[in-house]
N, C-alpha and C positions, 0 to 999 in steps of 0.2 A: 388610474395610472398603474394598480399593479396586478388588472387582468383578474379583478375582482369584483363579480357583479353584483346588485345588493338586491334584496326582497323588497317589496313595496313597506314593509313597516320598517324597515333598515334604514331606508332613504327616510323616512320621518322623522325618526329620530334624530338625526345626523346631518340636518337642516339648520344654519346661522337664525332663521328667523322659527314660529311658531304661525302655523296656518292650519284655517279650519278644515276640515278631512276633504269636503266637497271641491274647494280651492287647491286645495294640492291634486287630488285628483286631474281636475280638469286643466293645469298645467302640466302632470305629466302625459294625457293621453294626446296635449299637444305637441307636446315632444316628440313624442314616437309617429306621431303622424306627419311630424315634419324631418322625419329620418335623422333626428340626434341621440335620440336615446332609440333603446332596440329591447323587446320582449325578446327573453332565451329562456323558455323554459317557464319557471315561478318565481324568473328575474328578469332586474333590468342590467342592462350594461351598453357601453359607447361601440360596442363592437357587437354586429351580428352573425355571432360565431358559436354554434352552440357545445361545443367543446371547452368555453370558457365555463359553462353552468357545469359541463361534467368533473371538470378539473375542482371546479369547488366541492362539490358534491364529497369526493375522494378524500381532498384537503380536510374537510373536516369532520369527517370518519376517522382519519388519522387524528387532526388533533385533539379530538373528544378521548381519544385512547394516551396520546401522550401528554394530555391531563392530567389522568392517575399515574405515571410515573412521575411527572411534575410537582405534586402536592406530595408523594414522597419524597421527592431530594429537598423540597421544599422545607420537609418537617428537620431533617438532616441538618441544611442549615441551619434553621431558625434556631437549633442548638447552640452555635456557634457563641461563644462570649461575645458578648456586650451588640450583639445583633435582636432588635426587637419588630423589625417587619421585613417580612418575606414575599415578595406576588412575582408572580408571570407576565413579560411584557414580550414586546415585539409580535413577531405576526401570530405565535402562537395565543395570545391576550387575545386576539381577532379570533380564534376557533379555530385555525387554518394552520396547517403542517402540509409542507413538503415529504419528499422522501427521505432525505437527508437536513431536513431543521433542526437546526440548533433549539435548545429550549434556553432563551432569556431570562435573565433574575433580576430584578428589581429590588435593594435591597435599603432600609432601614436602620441606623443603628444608635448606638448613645453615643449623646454629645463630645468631642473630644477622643472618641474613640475608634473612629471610623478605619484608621492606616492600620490598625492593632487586630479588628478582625477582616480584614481584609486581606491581611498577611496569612493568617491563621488560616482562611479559607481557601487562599490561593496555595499555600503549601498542602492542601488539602487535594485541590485540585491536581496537582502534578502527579499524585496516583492514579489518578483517575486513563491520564495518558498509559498507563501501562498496561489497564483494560480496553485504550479506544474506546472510553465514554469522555470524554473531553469534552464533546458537544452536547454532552445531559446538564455541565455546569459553566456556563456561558454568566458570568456575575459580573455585567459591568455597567452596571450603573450603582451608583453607590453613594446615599446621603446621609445625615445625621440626622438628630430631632431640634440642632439649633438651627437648621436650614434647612425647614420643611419647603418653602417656596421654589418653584421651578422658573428660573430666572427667563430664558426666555420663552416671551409669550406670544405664542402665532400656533394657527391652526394645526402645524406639526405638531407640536408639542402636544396641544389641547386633546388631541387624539389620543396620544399616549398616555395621559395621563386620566382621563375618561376609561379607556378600554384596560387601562392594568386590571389585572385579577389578584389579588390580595389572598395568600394561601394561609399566612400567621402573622400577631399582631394587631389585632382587631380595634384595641384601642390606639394603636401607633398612627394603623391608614386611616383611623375616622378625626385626627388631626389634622395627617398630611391632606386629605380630600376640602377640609376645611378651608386652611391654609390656602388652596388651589382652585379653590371657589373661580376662581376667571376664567376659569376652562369651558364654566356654563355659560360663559358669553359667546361663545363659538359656537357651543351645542345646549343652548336652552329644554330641549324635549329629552335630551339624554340623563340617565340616572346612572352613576357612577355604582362600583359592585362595593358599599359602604360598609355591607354587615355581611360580607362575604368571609371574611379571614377568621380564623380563631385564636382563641389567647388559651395558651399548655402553659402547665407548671414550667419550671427551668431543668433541663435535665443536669445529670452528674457533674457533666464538661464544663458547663454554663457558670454552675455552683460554685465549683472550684475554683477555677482561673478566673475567674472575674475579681473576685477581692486580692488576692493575689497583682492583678495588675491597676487595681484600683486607687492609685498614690501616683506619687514622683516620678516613680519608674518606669510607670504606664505612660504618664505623660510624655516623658524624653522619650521613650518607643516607639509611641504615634508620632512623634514631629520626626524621627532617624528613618520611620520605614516611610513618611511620607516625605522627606527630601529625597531618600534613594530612591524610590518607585518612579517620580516625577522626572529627577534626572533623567534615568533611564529612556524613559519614553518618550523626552525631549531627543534622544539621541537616536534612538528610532526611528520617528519622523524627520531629522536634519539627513537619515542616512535612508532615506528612503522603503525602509522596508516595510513587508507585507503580513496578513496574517496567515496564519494556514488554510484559509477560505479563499485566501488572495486580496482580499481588500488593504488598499494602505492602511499602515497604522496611525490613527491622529485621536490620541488620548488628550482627556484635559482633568484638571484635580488641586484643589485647595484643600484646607484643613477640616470643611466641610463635604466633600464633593468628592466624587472619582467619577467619570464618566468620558465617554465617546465625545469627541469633537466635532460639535455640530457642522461646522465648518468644511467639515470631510461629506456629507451624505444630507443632513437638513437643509440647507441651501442651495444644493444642487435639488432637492424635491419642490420646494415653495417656488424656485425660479420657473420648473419647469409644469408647477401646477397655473401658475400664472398666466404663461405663454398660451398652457393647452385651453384657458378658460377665455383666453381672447379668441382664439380661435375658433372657437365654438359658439362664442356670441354671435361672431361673423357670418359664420354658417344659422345661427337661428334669425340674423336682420336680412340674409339673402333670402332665406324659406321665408319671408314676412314678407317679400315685398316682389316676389315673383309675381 
């Protein structure tokens, strides 16, 4: 569905059930022989169109390069008070960058504290608009360690949380991967990137402000910047506005949680992976019974 075609060991992995090599084989070469799936290249894809293998190809030359700026704004982050896991999601987490990709953050933090560096980050951010790298720190998704769980559970999500790339915090994500264990019921043959991230001392920033806002005060902070943030974005979406990308804005956010509104973009994908997998049954009981 997003004009991304996968290698023969890609599609393996990335299979609900587990089948023996010769059985997977000889289901996909009936595929292609029944014109649903399509060789392009040293891929497979729904389309035969060999401009989708080159477009990947490029994609991920890029993104293997905006990796290492990545895992540096990464380390930037992971500085941040009371922030203890940092990884790369979205389609860069897949390998693949556009020309203009945003790079997404996936971010981890202590209990209770999440509105306190999220504030810190985002005010962080607003410099960044005065360089025009605004799209180097894309931070919105945002959990604590008392709510490691990804509430919902469907194949969208299981992807995403499979494919994150985990830059710092090593013992954070091999919690949260724990915790998220139901994602292997979707993708059984897949191995999550567990021992990918690293765990650094705390830098200067870290050191400081953290006992400083480590009491009372911190507390009233995070609940004042997370009623005003929420507001906010409640008034956003009543007033219809967009992001600088153009997408509406449909934020969602508890005292655990900051994140994108499934409701805006998840459910218009699952609706429409649904449709396109009926479809395609159709087309493979017509090629059966020609």
């Amino acid at each position: 569905m997003f004009n991304y075609p996968l290698r023969k060991e890609e599609l393996i992995v990335f299979l609900d059930t587990r089948y023996e090599r010769m059985v997977f084989e000889d289901a996909l070469y009936s595929l292609c022989d029944a014109g649903i799936i399509h060789a392009v290249d040293e891929f497979y894809s729904l389309q035969k169109n060999i401009f989708l293998a080159e477009r990947r190809k490029k994609g991920n030359e890029r993104a293997a390069k905006k990796l290492k700026t990545a895992k540096k704004i990464a380390r930037l982050l992971y500085g941040f008070p009371f922030v203890t896991g940092v990884a790369v999601s979205g389609s860069l987490s897949k390998n693949y960058a556009d020309k203009d990709s945003d790079i997404d953050f996936f971010i981890i933090t202590k209990p209770n504290r999440l509105w306190l560096a999220r504030t810190f980050m985002h005010l962080f951010k607003k410099i960044s608009f005065l360089a025009g790298k605004e799209h180097w720190l894309c931070m919105n998704y945002y959990i604590d360690e008392s709510a490691l769980e990804i509430k919902e559970k469907n194949i969208f999500t299981a992807i995403e949380v499979i494919t994150l790339h985990p830059f710092y915090g090593n013992s954070t994500f091999k919690k949260f991967f724990t915790v998220n264990k139901w994602s292997k019921s979707f993708f059984p043959a897949f191995f999550p990137r567990i021992n990918a991230a690293n765990d650094i001392r705390k830098g200067i920033v870290k050191s400081l402000l953290e006992p400083v806002f480590d009491n009372r005060m911190g507390d009233w902070l995070n609940r004042m910047f997370m009623t005003i943030t929420i507001k906010r974005w409640k008034k956003k979406a009543d007033d219809h506005q967009r992001s600088y990308s153009g997408e509406l804005m449909g934020l969602d956010g508890n005292e655990h949680y900051a994140k994108p509104d499934p409701s805006n973009f998840q459910q218009k994908i699952l609706l429409r992976l649904e449709s396109e997998t009926e479809a395609m049954m159709l087309r493979w009981e017509s090629a059966n019974s020609a």
